[in-house]
N, C-alpha and C positions, 0 to 999 in steps of 0.2 A: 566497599569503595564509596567516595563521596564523589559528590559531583565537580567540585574543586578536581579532584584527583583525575576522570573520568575525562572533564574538560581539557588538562592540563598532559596526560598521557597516551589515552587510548584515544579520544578527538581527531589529534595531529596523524594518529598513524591511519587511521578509516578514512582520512580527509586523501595521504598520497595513496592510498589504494583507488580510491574512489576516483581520484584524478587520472590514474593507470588506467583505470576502465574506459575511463572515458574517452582516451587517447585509445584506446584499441576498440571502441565499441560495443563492449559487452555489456549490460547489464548489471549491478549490483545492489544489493539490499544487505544491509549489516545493524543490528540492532545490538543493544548492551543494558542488560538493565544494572545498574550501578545502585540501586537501592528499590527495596520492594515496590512496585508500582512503577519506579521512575523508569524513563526509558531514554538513551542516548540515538538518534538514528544517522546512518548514513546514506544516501542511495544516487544510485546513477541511473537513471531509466531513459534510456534510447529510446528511439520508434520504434525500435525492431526488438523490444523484448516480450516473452512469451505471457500467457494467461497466468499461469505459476509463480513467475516475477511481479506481476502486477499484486496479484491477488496475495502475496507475503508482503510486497510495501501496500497494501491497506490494513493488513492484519496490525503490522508495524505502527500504522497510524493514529487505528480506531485504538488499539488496547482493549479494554474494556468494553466500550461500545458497539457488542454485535450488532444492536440494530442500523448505524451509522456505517459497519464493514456492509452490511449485504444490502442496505438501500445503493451504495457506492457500486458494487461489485454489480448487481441486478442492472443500473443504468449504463455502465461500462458495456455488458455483453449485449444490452439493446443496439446503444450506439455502435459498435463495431459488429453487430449482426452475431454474434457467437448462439449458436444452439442451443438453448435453455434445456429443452424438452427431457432432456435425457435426466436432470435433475428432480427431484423427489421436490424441494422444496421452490427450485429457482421457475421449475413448471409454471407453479400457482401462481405466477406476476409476469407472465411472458405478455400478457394481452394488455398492461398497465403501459399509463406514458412513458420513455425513457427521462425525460425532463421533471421536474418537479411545476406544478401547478402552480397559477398564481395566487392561489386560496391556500397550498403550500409554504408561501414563501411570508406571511402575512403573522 
């Protein structure tokens, strides 16, 4: 599938789903890769969607870039207070800032 095709077909239909969702509140994440690497996304994300939802539109986001999904996902569970501990990896940065630093951003 090209992206023409992708744009032109599957687009418009992830577009009324995603509007459906929205109008009933649920959550949705719908990705499509239309050619190796590329990625079409769609997502509806409420207030009220779960850890799971979140954490598949970053996956969806980052692609590639794990270290870009778990810097994301890592400040996400600071900010909303979520329980690191129980994780093997997410442990080792529970005591870091949720924010990125100014020597960060530089």
């Amino acid at each position: 599938m090209t992206e023409a095709e992708y744009d032109a077909e599957i687009a418009p239909l992830l577009m009324a789903a995603a509007k459906r969702c929205e109008e009933l509140g649920c959550p949705m994440v719908a990705v499509v890769e239309y050619e190796p690497g590329l990625r079409g996304e769609t997502r509806v994300l409420p207030s009220t969607e779960g850890l799971p939802m979140l954490m598949l539109a970053m996956v969806a986001h980052h692609g590639h870039n794990i270290d870009g999904l778990l810097i994301n996902l890592i400040r996400h569970c600071k900010r909303e207070g979520i329980d690191m501990s129980t994780s093997m990896f997410l442990s080792k940065f529970a005591a870091e800032p949720a924010e990125p630093t100014q020597k960060e951003l530089m």
